[in-house]
LOZA-898721 format. One record per atom (N, C-alpha, C): residue number from 1; atom name; x, y, z. Coordinates in nm, 3 decimals, always signed. Example, Ala and Ser with C-alpha at 12.3 -4.5 7.8 and 13.67 -1.06 7.14 Angstrom:
# residues 2
> 1, N, +1.319, -0.569, +0.780
> 1, CA, +1.230, -0.450, +0.780
> 1, C, +1.320, -0.330, +0.780
> 2, N, +1.285, -0.225, +0.708
> 2, CA, +1.367, -0.106, +0.714
> 2, C, +1.290, +0.003, +0.787
//
This chain:
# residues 167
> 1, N, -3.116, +5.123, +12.124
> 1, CA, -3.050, +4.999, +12.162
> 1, C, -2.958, +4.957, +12.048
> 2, N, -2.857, +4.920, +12.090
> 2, CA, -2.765, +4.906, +12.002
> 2, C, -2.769, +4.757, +11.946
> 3, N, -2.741, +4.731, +11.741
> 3, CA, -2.802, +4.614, +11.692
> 3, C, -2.749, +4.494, +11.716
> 4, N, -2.657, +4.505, +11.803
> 4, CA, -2.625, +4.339, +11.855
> 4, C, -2.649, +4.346, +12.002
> 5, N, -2.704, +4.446, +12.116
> 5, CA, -2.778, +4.449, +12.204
> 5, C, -2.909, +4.357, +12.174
> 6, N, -2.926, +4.439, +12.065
> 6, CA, -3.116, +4.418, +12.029
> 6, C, -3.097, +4.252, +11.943
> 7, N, -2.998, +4.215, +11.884
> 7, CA, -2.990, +4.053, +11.831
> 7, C, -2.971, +3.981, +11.977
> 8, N, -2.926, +3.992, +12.026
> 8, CA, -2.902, +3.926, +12.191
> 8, C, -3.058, +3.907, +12.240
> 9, N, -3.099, +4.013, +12.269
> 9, CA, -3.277, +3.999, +12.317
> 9, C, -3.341, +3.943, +12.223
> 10, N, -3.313, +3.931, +12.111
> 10, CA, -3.403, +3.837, +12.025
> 10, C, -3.392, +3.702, +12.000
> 11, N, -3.252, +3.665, +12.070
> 11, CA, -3.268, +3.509, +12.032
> 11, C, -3.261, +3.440, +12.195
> 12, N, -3.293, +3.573, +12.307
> 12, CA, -3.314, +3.489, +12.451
> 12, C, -3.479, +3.471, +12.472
> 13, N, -3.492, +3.577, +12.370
> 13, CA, -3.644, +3.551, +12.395
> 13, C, -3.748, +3.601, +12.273
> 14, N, -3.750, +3.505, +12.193
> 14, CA, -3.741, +3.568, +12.068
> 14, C, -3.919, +3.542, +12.023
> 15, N, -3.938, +3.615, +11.928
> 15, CA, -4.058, +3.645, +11.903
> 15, C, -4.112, +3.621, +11.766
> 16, N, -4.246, +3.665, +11.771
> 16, CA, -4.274, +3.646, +11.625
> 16, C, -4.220, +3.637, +11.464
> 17, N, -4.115, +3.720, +11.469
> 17, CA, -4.004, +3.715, +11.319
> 17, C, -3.941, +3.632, +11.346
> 18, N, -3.870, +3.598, +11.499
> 18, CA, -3.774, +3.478, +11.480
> 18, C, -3.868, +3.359, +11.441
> 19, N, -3.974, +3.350, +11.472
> 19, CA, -4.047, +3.201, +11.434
> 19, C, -4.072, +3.239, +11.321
> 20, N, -4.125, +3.314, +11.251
> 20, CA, -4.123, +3.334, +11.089
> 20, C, -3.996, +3.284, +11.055
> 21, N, -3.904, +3.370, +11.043
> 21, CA, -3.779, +3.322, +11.015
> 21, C, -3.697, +3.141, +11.012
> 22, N, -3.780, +3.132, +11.098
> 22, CA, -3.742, +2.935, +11.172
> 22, C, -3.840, +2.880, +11.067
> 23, N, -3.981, +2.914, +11.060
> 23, CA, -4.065, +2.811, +10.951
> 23, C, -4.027, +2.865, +10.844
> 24, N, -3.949, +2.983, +10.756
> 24, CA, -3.917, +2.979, +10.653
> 24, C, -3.851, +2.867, +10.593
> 25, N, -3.723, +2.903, +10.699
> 25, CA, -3.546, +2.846, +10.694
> 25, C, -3.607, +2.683, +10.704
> 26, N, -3.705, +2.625, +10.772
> 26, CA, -3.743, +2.478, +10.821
> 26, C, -3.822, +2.450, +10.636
> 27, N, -3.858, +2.523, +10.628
> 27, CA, -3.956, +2.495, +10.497
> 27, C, -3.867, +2.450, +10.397
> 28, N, -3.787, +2.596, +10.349
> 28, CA, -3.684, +2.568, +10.266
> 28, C, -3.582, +2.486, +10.246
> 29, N, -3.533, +2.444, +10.381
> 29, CA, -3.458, +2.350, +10.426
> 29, C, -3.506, +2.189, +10.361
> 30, N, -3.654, +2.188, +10.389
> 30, CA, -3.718, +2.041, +10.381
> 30, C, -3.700, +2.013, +10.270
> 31, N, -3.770, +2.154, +10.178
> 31, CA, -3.740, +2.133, +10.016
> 31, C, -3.618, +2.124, +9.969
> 32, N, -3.508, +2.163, +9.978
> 32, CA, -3.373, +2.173, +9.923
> 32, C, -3.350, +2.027, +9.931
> 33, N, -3.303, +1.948, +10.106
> 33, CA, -3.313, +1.833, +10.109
> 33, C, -3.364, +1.729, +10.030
> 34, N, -3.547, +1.754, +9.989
> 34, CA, -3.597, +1.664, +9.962
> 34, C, -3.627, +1.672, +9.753
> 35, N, -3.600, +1.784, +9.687
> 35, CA, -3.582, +1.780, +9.552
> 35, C, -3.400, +1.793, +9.521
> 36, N, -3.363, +1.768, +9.364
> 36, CA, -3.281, +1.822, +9.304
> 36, C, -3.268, +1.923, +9.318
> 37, N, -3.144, +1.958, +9.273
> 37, CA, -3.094, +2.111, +9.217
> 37, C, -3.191, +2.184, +9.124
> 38, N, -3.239, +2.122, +9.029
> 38, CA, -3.298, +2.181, +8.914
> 38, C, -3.446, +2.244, +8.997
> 39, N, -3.484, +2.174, +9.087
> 39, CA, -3.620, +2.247, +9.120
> 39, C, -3.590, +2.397, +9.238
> 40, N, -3.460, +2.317, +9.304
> 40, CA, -3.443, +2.473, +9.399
> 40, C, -3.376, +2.608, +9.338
> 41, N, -3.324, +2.546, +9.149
> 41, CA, -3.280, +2.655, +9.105
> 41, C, -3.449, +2.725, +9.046
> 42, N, -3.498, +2.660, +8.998
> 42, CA, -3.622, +2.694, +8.969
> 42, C, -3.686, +2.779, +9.061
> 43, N, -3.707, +2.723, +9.179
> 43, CA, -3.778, +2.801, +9.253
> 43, C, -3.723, +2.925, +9.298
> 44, N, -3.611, +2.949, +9.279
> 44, CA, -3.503, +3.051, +9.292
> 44, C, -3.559, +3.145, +9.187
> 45, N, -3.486, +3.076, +9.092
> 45, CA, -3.575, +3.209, +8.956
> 45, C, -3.699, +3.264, +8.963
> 46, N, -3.799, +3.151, +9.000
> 46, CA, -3.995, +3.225, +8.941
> 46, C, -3.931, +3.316, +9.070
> 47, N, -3.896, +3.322, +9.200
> 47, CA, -3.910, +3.423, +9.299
> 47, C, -3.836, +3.521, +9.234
> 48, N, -3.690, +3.519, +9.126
> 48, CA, -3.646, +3.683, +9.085
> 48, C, -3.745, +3.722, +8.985
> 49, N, -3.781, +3.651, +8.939
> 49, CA, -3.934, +3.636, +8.803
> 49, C, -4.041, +3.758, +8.829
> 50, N, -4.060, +3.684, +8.985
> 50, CA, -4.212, +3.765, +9.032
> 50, C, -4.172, +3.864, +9.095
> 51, N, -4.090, +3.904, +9.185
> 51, CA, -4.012, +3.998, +9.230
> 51, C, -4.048, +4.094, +9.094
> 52, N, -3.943, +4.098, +8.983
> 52, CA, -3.986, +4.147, +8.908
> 52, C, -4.114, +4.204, +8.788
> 53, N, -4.173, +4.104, +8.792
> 53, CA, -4.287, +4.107, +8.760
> 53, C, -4.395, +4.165, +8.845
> 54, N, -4.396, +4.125, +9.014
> 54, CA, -4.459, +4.225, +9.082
> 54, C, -4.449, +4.375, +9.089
> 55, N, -4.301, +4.398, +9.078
> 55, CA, -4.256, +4.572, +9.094
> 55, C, -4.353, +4.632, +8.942
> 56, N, -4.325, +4.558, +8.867
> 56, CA, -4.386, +4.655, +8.724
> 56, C, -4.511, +4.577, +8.708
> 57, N, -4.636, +4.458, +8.770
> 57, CA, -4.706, +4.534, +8.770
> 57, C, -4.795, +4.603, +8.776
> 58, N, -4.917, +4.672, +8.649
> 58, CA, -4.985, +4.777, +8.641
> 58, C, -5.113, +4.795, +8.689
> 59, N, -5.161, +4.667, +8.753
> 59, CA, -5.295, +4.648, +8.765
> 59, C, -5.277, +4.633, +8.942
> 60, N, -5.168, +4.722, +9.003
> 60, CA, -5.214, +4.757, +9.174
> 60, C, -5.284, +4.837, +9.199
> 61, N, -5.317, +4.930, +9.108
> 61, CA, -5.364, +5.054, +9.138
> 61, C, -5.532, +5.041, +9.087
> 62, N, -5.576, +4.941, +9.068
> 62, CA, -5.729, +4.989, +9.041
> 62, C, -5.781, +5.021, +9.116
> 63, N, -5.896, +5.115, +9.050
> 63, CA, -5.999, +5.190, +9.156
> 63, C, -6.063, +5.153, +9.256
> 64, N, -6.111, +4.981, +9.278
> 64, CA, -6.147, +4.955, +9.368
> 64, C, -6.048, +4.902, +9.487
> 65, N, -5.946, +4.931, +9.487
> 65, CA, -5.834, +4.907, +9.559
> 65, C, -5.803, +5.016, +9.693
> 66, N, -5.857, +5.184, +9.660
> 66, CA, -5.846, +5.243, +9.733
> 66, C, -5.964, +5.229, +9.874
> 67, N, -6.072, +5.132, +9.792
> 67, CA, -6.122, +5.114, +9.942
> 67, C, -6.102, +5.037, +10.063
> 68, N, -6.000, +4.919, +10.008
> 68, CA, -5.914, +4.850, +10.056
> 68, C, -5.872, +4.927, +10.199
> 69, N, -5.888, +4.824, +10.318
> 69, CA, -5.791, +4.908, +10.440
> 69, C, -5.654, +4.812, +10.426
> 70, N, -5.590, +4.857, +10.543
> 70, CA, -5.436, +4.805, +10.524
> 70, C, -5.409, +4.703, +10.495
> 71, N, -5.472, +4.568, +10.564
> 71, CA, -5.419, +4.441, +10.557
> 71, C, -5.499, +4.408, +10.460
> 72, N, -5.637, +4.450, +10.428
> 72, CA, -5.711, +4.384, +10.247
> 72, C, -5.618, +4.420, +10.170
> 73, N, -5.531, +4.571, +10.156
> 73, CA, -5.467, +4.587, +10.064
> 73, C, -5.308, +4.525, +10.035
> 74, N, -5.261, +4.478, +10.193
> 74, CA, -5.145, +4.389, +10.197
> 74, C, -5.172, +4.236, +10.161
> 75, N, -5.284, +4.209, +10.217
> 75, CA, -5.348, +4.053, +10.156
> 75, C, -5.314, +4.068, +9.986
> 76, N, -5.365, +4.158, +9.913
> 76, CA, -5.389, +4.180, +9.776
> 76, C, -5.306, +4.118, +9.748
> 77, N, -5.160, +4.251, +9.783
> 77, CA, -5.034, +4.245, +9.675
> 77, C, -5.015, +4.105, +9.708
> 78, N, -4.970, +4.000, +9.855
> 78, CA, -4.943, +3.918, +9.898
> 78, C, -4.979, +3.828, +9.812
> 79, N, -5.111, +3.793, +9.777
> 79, CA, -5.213, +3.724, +9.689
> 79, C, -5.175, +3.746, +9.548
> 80, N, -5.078, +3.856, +9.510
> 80, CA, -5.050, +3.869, +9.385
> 80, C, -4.933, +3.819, +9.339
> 81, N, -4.823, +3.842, +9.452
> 81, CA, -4.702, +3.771, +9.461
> 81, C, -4.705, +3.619, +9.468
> 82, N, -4.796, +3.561, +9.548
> 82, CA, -4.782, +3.448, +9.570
> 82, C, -4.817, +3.370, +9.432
> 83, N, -4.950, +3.425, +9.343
> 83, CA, -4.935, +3.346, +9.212
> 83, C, -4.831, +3.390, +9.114
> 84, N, -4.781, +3.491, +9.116
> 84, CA, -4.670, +3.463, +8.998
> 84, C, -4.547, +3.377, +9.067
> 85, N, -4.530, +3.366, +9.154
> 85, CA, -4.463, +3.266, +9.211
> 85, C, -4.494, +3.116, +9.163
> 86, N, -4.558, +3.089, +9.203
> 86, CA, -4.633, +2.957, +9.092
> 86, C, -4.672, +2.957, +8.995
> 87, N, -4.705, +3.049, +8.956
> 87, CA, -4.711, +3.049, +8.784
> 87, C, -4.561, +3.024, +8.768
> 88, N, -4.471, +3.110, +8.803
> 88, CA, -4.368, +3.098, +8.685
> 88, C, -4.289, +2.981, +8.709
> 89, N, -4.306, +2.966, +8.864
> 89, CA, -4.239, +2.799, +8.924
> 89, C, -4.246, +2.694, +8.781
> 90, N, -4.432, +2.704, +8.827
> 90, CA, -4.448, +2.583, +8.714
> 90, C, -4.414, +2.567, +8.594
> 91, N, -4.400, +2.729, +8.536
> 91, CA, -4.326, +2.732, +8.380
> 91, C, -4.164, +2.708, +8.400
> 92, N, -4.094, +2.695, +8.513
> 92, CA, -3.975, +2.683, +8.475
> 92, C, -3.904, +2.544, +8.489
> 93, N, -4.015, +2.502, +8.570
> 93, CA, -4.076, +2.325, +8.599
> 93, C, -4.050, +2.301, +8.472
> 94, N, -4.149, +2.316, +8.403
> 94, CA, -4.215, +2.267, +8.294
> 94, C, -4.162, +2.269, +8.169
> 95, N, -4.061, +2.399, +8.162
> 95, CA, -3.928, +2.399, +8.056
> 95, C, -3.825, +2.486, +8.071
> 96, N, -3.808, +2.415, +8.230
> 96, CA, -3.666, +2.476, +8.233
> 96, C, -3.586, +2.353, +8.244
> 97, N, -3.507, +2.325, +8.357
> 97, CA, -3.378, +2.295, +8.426
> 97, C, -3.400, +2.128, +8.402
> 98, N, -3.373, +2.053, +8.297
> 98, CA, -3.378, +1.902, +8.328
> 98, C, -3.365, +1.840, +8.473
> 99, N, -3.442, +1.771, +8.524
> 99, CA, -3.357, +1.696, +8.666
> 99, C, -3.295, +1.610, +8.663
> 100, N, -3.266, +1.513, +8.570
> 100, CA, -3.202, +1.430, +8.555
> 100, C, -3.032, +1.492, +8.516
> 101, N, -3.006, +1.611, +8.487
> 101, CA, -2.862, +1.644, +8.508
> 101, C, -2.803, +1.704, +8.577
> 102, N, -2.922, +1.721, +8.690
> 102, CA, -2.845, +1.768, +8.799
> 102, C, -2.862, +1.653, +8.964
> 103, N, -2.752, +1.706, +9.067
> 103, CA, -2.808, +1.582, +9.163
> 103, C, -2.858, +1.649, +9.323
> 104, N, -2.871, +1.580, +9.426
> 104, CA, -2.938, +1.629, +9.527
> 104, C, -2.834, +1.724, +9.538
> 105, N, -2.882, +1.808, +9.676
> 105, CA, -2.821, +1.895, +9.752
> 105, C, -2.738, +1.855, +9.817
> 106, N, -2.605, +1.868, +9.890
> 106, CA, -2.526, +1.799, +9.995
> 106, C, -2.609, +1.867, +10.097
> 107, N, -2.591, +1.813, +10.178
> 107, CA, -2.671, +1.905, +10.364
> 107, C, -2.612, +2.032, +10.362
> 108, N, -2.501, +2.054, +10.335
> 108, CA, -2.438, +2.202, +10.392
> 108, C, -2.504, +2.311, +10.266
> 109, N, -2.485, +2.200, +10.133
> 109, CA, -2.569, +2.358, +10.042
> 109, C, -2.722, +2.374, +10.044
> 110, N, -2.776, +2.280, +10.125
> 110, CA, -2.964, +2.276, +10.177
> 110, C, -2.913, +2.397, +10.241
> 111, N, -2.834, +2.406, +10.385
> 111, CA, -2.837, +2.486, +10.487
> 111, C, -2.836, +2.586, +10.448
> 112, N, -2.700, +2.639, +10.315
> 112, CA, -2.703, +2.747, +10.318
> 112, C, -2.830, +2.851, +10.195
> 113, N, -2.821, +2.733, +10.087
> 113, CA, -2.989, +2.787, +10.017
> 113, C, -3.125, +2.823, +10.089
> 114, N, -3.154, +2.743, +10.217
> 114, CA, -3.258, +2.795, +10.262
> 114, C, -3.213, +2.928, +10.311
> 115, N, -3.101, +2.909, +10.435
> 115, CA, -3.076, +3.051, +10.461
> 115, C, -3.082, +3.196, +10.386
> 116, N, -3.033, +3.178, +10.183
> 116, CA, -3.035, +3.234, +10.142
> 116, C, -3.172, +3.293, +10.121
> 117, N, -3.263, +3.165, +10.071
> 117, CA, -3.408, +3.161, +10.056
> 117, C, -3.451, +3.245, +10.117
> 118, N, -3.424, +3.216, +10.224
> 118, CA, -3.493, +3.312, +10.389
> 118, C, -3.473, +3.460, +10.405
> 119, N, -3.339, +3.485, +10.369
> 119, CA, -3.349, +3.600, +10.344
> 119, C, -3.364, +3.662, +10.222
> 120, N, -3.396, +3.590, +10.113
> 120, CA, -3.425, +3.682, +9.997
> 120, C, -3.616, +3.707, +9.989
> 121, N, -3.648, +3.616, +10.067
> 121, CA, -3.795, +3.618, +10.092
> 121, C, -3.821, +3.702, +10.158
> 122, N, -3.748, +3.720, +10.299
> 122, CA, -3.797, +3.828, +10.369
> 122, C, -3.717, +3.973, +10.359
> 123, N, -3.607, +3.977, +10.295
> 123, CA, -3.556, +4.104, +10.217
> 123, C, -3.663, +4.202, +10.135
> 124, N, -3.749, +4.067, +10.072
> 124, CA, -3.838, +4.127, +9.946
> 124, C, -3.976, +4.219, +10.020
> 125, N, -4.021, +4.105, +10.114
> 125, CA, -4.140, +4.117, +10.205
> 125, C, -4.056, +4.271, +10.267
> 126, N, -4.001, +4.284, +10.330
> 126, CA, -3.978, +4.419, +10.444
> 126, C, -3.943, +4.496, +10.315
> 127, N, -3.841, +4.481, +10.272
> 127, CA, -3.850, +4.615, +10.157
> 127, C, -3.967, +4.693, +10.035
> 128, N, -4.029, +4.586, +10.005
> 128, CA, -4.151, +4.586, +9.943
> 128, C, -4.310, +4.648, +10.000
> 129, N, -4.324, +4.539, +10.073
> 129, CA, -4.478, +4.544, +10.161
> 129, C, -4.480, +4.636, +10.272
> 130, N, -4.522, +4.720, +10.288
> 130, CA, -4.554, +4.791, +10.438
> 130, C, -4.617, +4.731, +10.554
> 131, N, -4.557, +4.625, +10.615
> 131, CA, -4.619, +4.520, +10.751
> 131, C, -4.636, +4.604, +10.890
> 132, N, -4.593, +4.743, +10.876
> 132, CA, -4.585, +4.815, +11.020
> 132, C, -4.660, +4.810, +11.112
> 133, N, -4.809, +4.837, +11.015
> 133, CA, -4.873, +4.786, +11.113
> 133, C, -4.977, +4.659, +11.128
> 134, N, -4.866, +4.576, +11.092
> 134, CA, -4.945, +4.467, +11.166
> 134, C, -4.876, +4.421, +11.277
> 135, N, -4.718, +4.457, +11.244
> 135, CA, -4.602, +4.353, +11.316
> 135, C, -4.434, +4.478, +11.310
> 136, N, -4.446, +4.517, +11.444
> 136, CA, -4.317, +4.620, +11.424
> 136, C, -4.219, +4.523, +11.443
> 137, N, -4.099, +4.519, +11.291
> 137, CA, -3.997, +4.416, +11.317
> 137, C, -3.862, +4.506, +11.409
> 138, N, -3.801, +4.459, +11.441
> 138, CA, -3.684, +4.495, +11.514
> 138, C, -3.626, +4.603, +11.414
> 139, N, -3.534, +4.635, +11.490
> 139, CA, -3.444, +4.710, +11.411
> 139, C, -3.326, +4.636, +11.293
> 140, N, -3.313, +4.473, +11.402
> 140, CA, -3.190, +4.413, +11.325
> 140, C, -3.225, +4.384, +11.210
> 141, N, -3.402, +4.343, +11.209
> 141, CA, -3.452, +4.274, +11.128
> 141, C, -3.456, +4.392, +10.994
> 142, N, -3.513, +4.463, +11.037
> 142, CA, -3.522, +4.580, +10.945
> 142, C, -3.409, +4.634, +10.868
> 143, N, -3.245, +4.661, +10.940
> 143, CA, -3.144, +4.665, +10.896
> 143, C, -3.100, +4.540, +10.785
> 144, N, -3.123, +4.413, +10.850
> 144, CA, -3.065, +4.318, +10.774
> 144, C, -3.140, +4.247, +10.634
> 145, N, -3.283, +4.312, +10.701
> 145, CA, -3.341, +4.275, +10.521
> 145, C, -3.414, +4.409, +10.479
> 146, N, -3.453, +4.495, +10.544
> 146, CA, -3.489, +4.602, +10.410
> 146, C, -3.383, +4.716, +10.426
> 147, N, -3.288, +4.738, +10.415
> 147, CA, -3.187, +4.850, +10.431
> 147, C, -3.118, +4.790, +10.250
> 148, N, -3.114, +4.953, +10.183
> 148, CA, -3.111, +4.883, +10.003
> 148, C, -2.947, +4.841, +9.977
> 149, N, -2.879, +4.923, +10.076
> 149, CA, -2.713, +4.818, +10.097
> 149, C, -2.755, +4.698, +10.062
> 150, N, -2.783, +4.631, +10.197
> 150, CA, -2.792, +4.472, +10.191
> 150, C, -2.924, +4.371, +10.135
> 151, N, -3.034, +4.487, +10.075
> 151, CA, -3.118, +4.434, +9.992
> 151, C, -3.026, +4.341, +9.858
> 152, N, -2.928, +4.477, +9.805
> 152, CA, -2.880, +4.410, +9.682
> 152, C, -2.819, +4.269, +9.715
> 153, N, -2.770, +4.244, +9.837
> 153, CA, -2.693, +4.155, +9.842
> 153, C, -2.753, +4.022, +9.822
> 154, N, -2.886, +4.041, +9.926
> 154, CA, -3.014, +3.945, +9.919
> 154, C, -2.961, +3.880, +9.751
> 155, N, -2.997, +3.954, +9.672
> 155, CA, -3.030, +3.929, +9.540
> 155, C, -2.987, +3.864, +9.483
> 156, N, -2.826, +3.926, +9.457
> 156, CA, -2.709, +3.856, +9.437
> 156, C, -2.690, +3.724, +9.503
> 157, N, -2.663, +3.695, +9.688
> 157, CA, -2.595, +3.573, +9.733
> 157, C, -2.647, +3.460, +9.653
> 158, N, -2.795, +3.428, +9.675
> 158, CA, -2.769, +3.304, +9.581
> 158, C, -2.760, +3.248, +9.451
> 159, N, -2.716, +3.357, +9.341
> 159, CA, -2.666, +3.350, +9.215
> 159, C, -2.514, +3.312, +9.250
> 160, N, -2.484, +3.396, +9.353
> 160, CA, -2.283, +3.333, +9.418
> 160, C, -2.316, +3.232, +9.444
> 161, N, -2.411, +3.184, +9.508
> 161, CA, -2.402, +3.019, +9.562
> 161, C, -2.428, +2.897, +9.481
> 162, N, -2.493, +2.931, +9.431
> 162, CA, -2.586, +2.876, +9.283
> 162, C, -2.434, +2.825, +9.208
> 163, N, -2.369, +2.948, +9.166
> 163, CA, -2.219, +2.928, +9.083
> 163, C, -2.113, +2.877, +9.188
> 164, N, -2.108, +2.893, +9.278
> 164, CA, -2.002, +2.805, +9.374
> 164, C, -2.046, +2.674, +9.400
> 165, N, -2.151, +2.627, +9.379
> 165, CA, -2.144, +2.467, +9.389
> 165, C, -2.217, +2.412, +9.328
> 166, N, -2.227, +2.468, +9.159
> 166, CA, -2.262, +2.420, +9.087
> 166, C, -2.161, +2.269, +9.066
> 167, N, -2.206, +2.150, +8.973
> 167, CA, -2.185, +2.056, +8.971
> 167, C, -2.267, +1.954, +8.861
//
């Protein structure tokens, strides 16, 4: 099926990733809206932070890990990502980005940070984690966030956006 066949069937009748996708984009959205700049740049970073910090590291592989079945062992990493995410949030909280010199979001750069959000979250998740079998994503989905073309891009857009309306 061809990938704007298969985007057509997904938003007439759309399914489990599109509602992932909707409570991401709704989440991110709320937050952008409802903090400064300084916390959505923050939260921007601990996610390239842990990203990185997850890929390298060394302690996925312990021995009691191989008895792990699929989703204990996807829970794991999940469970591992999710605290360096807050860990480093809070360290960049805590001494990074003053809030007082920066100001809210306008609505249109909420819209487009979550969007970015959204897909750099789920860029990471499909390229990263093996979800196959819990949840076969589409093809579009699969093309548009784990294909390593447009992974990089993930990466990049909101460092472009970040610098285009800075202020």
């Amino acid at each position: 099926m061809p990938i704007l066949a298969q985007l057509d069937s997904i938003l007439v009748n759309p399914s489990w990733e599109v509602l992932l996708y909707l409570f991401l984009f709704v989440s991110l959205l709320f937050y952008t809206m409802y903090f400064k700049k300084g916390k959505i740049i923050a939260l921007f970073l601990s996610l390239y932070v842990a990203i990185f910090s997850f890929i390298n590291f060394p302690y996925l592989k312990f021995s009691f890990i191989d008895t792990f079945n699929s989703f204990e062992y996807l829970s794991y990493n999940v469970a591992i990502f999710i605290v360096f995410v807050v860990v480093f949030y809070v360290l960049f909280i805590k001494i990074g980005i003053p809030e007082s010199s920066l100001s809210k979001s306008r609505w249109y750069e909420s819209v487009l940070f979550s969007v970015l959000g959204t897909g750099l979250v789920m860029s990471f998740f499909l390229h990263f984690f093996k979800v196959d079998f819990i949840y076969e994503f589409s093809d579009f989905s699969k093309y548009l966030f784990s294909s390593n073309d447009l992974f990089f891009w993930w990466i990049i857009a909101p460092f472009l956006a970040f610098f285009f309306f800075k202020r």
